[in-house]
N, C-alpha and C positions, 0 to 999 in steps of 0.2 A: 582289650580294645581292638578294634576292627579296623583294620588300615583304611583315613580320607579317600576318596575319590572324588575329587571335583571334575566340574564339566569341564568339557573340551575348549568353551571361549573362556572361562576361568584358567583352564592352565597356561592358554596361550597369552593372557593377559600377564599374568604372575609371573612367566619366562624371560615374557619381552624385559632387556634390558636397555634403556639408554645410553649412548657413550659417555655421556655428563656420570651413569652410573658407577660404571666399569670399574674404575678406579677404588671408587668408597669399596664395594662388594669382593675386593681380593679377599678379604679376611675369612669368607665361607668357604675356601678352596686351602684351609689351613682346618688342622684337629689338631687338640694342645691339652696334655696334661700338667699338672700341678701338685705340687705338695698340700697335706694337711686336710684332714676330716670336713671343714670349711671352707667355702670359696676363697681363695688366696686375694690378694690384690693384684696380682698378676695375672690372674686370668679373670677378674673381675673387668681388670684395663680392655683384656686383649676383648672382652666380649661387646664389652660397652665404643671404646675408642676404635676398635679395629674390624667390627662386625665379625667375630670368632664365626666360622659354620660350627663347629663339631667341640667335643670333650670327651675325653677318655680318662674313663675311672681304674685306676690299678687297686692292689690291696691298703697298698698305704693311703688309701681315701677312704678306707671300710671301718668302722667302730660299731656296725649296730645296723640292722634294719631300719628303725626307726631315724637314725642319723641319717643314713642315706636316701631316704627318701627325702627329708628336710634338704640335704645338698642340691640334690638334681630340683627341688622345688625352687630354692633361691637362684638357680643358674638359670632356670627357665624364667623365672622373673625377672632377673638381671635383663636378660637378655630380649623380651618383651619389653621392657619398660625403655630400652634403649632403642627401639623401635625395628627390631628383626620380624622380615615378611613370616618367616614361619617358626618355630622351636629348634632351637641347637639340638642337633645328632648331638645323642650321648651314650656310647659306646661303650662296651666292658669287653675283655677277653673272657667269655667264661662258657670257653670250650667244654667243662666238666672234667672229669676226672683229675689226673696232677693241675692242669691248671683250669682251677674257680679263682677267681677274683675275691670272691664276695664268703669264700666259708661258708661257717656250718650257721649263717646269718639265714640262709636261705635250703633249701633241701638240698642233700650232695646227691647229684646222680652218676654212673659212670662214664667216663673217657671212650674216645674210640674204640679203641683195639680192645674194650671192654666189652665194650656194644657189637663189635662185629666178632667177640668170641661166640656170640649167642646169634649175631648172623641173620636177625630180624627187620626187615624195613619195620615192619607193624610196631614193633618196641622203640626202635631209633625214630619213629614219628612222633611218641609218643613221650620219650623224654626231652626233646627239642619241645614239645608245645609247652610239657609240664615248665621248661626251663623259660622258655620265653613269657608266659604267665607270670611267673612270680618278675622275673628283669623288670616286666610292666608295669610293675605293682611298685617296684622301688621308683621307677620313673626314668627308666633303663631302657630304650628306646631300639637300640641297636645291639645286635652281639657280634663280635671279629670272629664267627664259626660258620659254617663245620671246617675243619683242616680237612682237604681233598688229596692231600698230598700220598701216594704209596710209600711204605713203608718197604723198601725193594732192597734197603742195604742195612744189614744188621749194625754197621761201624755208626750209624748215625746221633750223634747224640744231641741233638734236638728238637728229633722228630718222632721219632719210635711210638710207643704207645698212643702221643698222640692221632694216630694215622689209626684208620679204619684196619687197614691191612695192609699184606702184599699183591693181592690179588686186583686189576686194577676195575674189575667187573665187579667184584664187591666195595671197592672202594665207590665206585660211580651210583649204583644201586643202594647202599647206605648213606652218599650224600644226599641222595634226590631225597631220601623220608625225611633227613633233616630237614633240609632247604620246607618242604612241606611243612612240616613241622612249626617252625620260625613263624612259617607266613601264617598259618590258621591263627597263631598266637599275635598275630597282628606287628611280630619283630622284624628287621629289618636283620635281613641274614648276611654271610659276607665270608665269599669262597676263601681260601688260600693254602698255599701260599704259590703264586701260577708264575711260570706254569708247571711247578713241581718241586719239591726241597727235599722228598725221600731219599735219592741216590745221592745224599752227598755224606762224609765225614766229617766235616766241618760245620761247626756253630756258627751262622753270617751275626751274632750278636756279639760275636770277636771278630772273625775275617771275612774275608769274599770267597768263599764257596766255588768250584767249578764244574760246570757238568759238560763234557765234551759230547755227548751224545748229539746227533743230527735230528732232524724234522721227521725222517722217519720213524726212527726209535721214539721220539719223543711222541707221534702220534697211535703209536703202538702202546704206549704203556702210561707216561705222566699226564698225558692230558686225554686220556678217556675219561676219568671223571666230569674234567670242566666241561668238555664238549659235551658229553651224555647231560649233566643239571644245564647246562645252556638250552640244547637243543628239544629239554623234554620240559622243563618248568621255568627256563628261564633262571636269572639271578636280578638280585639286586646291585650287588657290591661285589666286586673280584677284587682282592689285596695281589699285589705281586711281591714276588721274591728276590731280595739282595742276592741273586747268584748269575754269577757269570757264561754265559752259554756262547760260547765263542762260534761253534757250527752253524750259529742262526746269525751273530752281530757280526761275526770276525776278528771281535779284540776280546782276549782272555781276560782285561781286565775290566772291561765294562760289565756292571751290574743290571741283570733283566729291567728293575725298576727304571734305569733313564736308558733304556733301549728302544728307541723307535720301531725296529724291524719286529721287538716283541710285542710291546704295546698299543702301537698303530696298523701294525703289521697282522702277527698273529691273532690278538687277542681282538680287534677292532673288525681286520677284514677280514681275515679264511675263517673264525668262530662265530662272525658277525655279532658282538656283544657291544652293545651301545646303552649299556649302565653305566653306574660310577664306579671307575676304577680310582682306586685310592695306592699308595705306598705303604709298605711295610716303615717302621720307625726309621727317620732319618739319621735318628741318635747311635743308630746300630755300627760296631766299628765297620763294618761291610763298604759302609756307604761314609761316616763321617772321617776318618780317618783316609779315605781315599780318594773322593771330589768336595769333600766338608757339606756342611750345612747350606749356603746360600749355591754353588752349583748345583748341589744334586736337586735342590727344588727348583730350578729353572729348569734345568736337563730333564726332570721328571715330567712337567707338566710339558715342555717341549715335546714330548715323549708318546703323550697324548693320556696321561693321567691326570685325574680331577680332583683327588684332593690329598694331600700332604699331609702325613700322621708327623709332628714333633713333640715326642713323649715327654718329657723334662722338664727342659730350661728354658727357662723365660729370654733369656738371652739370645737364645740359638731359636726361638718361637719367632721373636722379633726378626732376628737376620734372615729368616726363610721369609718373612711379608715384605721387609723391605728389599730383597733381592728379586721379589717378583715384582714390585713397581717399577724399581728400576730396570729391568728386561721388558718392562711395558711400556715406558718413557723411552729408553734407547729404540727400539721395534724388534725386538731380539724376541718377545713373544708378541704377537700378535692379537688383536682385539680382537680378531674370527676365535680364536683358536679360547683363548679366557672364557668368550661368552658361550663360548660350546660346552666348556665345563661346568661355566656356572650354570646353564640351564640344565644339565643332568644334576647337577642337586639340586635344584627350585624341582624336577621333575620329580626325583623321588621323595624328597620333603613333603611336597603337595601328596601323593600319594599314600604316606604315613601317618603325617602327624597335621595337628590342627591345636592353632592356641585352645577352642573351646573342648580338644578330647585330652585334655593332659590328668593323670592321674590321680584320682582323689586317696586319702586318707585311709578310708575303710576296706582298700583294696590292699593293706599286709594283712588282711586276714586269710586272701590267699596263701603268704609264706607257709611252707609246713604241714598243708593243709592234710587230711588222712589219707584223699587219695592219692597224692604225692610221694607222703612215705611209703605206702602200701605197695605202687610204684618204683621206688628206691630199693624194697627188700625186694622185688620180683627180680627189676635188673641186675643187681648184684648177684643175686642166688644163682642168674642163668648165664653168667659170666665167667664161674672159677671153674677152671679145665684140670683135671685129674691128667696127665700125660703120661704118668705112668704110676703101678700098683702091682709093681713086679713079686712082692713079697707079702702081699695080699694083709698087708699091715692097717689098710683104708676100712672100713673106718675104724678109731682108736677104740680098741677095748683094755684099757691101763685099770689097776686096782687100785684104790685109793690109795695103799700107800707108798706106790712104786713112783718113784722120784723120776717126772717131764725135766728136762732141761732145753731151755730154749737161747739160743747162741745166735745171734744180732752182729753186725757189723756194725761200726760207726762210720753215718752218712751223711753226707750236706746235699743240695740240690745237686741234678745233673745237669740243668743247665738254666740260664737267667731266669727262663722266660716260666718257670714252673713256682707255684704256688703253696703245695700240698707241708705238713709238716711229719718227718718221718713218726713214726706213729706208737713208738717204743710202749709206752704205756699202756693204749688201747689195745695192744698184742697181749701183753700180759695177763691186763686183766681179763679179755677176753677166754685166753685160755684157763684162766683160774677159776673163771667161773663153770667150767666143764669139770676142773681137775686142780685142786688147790694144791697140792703139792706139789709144785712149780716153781723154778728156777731161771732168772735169766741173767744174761753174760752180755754185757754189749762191748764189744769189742773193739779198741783202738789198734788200726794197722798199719804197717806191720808188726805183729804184737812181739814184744822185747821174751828174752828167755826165761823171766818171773814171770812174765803172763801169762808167756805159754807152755808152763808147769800147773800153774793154779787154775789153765784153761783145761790139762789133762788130767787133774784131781779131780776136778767137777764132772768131766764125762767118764768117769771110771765111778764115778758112786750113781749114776742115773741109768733110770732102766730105758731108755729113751730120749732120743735128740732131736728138736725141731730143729732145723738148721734155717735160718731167713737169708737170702740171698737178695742184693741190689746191685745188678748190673756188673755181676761177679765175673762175664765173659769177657770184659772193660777192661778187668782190674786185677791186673798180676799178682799182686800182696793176698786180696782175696781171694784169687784162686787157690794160692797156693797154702794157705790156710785151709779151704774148704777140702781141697784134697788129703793133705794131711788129715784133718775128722773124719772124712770118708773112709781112707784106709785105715787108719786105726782103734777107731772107735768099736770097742766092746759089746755096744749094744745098735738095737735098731735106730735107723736114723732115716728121716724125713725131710725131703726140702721142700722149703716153701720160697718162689720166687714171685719178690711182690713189687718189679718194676716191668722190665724189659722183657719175655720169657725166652730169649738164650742162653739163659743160665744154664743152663742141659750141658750146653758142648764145653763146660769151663772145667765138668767132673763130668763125664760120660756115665763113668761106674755105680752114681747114684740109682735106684732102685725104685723111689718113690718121689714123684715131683708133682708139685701142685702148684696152679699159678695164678695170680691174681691181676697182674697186668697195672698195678697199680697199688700205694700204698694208704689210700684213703681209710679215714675209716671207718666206715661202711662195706669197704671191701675186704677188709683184715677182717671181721668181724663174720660176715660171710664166707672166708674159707675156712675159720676156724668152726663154724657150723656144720661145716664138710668136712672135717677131720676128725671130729664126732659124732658124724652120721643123723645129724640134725637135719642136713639138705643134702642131694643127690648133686653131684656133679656135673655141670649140665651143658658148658662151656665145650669148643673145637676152636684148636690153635689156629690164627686167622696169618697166622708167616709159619716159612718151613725153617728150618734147621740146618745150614750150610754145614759142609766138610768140617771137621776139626784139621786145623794144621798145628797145631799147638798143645797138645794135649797135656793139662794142668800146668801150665805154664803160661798162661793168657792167651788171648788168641789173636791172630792178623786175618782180615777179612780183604 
């Protein structure tokens, strides 16, 4: 679908609001998720009684292609029948790689740091349109991507992979083919996290994050992306970031999101971006646990933000609308300042979408389609980086009946905001299908002195170790296990690391390391084609390798 363009007296017609308006129309300056495969009554309410702008679908709204299309069909009629100028933004995070929203409902393609191992604008254009084609096809109008964020501090754990890279030249040059990408697809793209969430340690979906760095620095390295896709293609949508920047606000614990000096400041007048800037989730502890729910949406839009993501609770959906009447009735926000925002969404709305272009039925035959997957096996394949083949063990030449053992950590997500399920199975079978006599071990750690005797019986009868690493440079128990197999393993051994790739510096001494940047699988699937010499390695580390200070013993960054 080909993004609306209405005429010039059409949009100014469609913008103008009345003050009689003002009030009714707060509800488009709110995005609200919801429970359950089905429209809920609670956001049935919010769309119909409150005039909703937006919805955002997570995984717990996904059952099926076919179901979600049905969703977003009844929310767009809800929401039409109740008499909205234009169609609810309806939103998905489906960044790709660890976090899709939507599964293997739809083609998986890879993640950032996937896509900038192969370091292609032409490929990263082209999985953005493929991605935004099928979003269309469900009735998925919007995507919360590309993450612009650099990946500059390896402690990060809830940015990493996601992030193009460290490099903020490549980061800014991979966003623009995205941002392209989106728009040919006719989707409504949406920077973030601005002005930057790579240099932090901290998860802002627990606490408030702090970046001490200054304007300079910050113009030096996290906001080259924004400024380069502003400056060269423009954006639709910037999300900002629950992190504290104190050398731009002055209070350490003020979050960028209800930061004036960021958002009216930076992002409004030295970047000149007069799109819709939206918030990262209010629900996030960052932000609710430290101004709650009903300030931080005052503060935010005082801020000079235009629409409010509250991911959840109907509860806290409600107190964020009626806390902006109320700062509307009091004069705590202002009628200029409301209708400024509202018209940046009547703006991009008009520009997008059209009750008569909303998606028909026979458009999931896009999902899946050949060229897609055909798509899917190129980007994967040009993804997995061989970093080292010290022992020229690459690719595997085993004899059928020389005993693979393959040794698994046991893993839960790394952090809220990730999707992917770790993939134990697809590994196996993948590799059994090269090599059936295979073995695996998935490991609960710190493993107790019965497991790790029956973990040293298993690698003393195998002529060969996959070793699978997640985020093992994290994670003391798993270092220090990996090292132990390192040193005393009998035979060849092999690491495969299939999230973060500094797993290098957690065992130095390994020999052979392969990395996938991700644990999809698609992408499991694809290095294991490379460890059988099926596919050529084709990927370049997109971050470098800091000092070890820790050596097998976890590391401090």
């Amino acid at each position: 679908m080909s993004p609306h363009h209405p005429s010039s007296n059409e949009m100014v017609e469609r913008a103008a609001l009345s003050a009689a308006d003002l009030r009714d129309q707060l509800g488009q300056l709110l995005m609200a998720g919801f429970e359950g495969t089905d429209p809920s009554p609670a956001i049935l309410d919010l769309i119909e009684n409150h005039r909703l702008g937006g919805v955002i679908l997570f995984s717990r709204n996904i059952e099926s292609a076919e179901q979600v299309y049905r969703l977003t069909s009844a929310l767009q009629a809800k929401a039409r029948a109740a008499g909205h100028r234009y169609p609810l933004l309806i939103a998905i995070d489906q960044e790709n790689g660890m976090v899709q929203r939507l599964g293997e409902h739809v083609t998986l393609f890879p993640g950032n740091m996937a896509l900038g191992a192969s370091d292609s604008p032409e490929l990263v254009t082209a999985v953005a349109g493929a991605t935004g084609r099928e979003l269309q096809a469900l009735g998925i109008n919007m995507n919360l991507a590309p993450v612009l964020d650099i990946n500059n501090n390896p402690a990060n754990p809830v940015i990493g992979v996601r992030s193009f890279g460290e490099d903020p030249e490549q980061v800014a040059r991979l966003g623009l083919a995205a941002v392209r990408g989106y728009r040919q697809a006719g989707i409504i793209s949406c920077l973030k996290h601005f002005p930057g969430h790579g240099d932090t340690a901290t998860d802002s979906h627990l606490a408030l994050p702090l970046i001490s760095h200054d304007l300079a620095r910050l113009e030096r390295l996290e906001l080259v992306p924004f400024a380069r896709v502003l400056q060269e293609e423009g954006a639709d949508c910037v999300m900002t970031a629950h992190i504290a920047f104190p050398a731009l606000t002055g209070d350490p614990a003020l979050p960028a999101t209800v930061a004036p000096a960021i958002i009216s400041g930076l992002l409004r007048q030295r970047l000149g971006f007069d799109g819709v800037a939206m918030s990262d989730c209010l629900e996030m502890e960052a932000t609710a646990t430290t101004l709650g729910i009903e300030e931080a949406t005052v503060r935010a839009l005082e801020a000079g933000l235009d629409l409010i993501l509250i991911s959840h609770r109907y509860d806290r959906q409600l107190a964020g609308l009626a806390a902006m009447r109320s700062a509307l009735d009091e004069g705590r926000l202002s009628p200029n300042r409301l209708h400024q925002a509202l018209t940046r969404l009547q703006r991009l709305k008009a520009r997008y979408l059209s009750w008569e272009q909303l998606p028909r039925p026979e458009g999931l035959r896009l999902l899946k389609q050949p060229e897609h997957l055909a798509l899917q096996r190129q980007s994967y394949r040009r993804a997995i980086t061989l970093l080292r083949n010290d022992a020229g063990l690459l690719p595997l030449r085993l004899a059928p009946e020389q005993r693979l053992l393959i040794v698994l950590p046991q893993k839960e997500g790394a952090s809220r905001v990730e999707d992917q399920r770790y993939p134990v199975e697809a590994l196996v079978a993948a590799v059994r299908s090269y090599h059936p006599k295979t073995e695996a071990r998935l490991l609960t750690l710190p493993l107790s002195e019965r497991e790790h005797q029956s973990l040293r019986e298993a690698v003393a009868q195998a002529q060969l170790v996959l070793l699978v690493t997640v985020n093992a440079y994290l994670d003391r128990a798993q270092s220090q296990y990996i090292n132990w197999l390192v040193t005393e393993a009998p035979c060849p051994l092999i690491a495969l690391a299939v999230y973060n790739p500094y797993d290098l510096l957690a065992c130095p001494q390994i020999t052979t390391y392969l990395l996938t940047y991700e644990y999809t699988r698609p992408a499991i699937e694809a290095a294991v084609a490379v460890l059988f010499g099926d596919a050529q390695p084709q990927g370049h580390l997109p971050v470098s390798l800091p000092p070890l200070h820790a050596r097998g013993e976890g590391l401090s960054f």
